[in-house]
N, C-alpha and C positions, 0 to 999 in steps of 0.2 A: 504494500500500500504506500503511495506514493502521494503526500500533502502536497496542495499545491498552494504558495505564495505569490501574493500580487507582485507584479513586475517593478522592482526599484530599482531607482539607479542612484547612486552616491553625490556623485553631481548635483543632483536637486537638493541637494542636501547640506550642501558646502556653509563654513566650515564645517566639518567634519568632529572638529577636536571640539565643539561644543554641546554640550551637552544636550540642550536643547535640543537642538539639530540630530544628536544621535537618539534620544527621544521618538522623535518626529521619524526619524527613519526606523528604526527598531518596530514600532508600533504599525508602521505602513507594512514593514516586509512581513512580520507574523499576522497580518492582518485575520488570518485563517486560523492562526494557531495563539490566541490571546495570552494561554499558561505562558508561553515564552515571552513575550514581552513583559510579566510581569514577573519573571523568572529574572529577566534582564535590568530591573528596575532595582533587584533584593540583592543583586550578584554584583551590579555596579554604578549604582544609582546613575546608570545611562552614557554609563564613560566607556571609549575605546583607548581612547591615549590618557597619559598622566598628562601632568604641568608642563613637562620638558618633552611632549610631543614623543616621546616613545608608549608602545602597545602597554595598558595597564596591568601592572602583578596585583595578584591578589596579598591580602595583607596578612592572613593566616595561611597561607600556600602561596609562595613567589611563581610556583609553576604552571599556578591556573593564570592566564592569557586573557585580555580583549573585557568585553562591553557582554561575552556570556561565561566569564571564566571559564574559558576552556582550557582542561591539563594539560600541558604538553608533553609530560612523561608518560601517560596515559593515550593521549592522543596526537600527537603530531606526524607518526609516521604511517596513520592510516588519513589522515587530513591529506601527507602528502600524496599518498595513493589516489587518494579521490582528488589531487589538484587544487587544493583549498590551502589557501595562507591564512592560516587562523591569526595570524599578527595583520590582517588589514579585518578591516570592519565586515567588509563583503565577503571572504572567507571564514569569520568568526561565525555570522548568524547564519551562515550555508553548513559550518559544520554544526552546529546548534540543532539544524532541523534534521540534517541527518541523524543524530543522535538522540532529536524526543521517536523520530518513525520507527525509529530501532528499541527503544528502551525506555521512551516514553518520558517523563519527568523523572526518575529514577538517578541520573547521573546529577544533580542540584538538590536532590536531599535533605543535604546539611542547613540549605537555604531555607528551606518548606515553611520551617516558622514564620517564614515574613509573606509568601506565597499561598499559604494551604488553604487558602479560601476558597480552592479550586474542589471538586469532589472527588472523591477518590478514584471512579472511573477516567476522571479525567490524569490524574495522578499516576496510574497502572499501566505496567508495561502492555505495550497493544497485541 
């Protein structure tokens, strides 16, 4: 089963490094898939880059990546398979959705307390 996302493109969206703006794109591209956007909101209150314009770490994990924290010790050599640079914003919420159609909300977990207002079917692996 293959979700489909409305067509964005980054460009509409410039800057990029602000929040705002990755907001506004984040929320366009899961248009279909809402848990994510608001998976993206508990995971990085809507940031791809930090201050200093490099991709953001997580602060309890430096390995989680990007605006969905995505692992990279976990995930970056099946990102690279599938062609996705989890360190730009458009490869972060491409491997995002590959990973809820595979596993559902499951990989963001930890985050759930700020998200689980979602139900648990929605929650569960598909």
């Amino acid at each position: 089963m293959t979700l489909m996302t409305k067509e964005v493109k980054v460009a509409d969206y410039e800057p990029i490094t602000d929040s705002e703006n990755v907001e506004k794109y984040v929320n366009d591209y899961f248009s279909n898939t809402p848990i994510l956007a608001e998976i993206a909101r508990c995971e990085s209150q809507y940031r791809q880059f930090n201050k200093n314009g490099d991709p953001l770490r997580g602060e309890k994990n430096r390995f989680d990546v990007g605006v969905m924290q995505i692992n990279e010790l976990y995930h970056a050599e099946k990102a690279l398979e599938l062609k996705l640079d989890i360190y730009s914003i458009e490869g972060n919420v491409a491997y995002a959705q590959y990973l809820y159609e595979k596993s559902g909300a499951k990989p963001w977990m930890a985050s759930s307390p700020c998200w689980a207002k979602f139900s648990e079917s929605t929650i569960a692996k598909r």
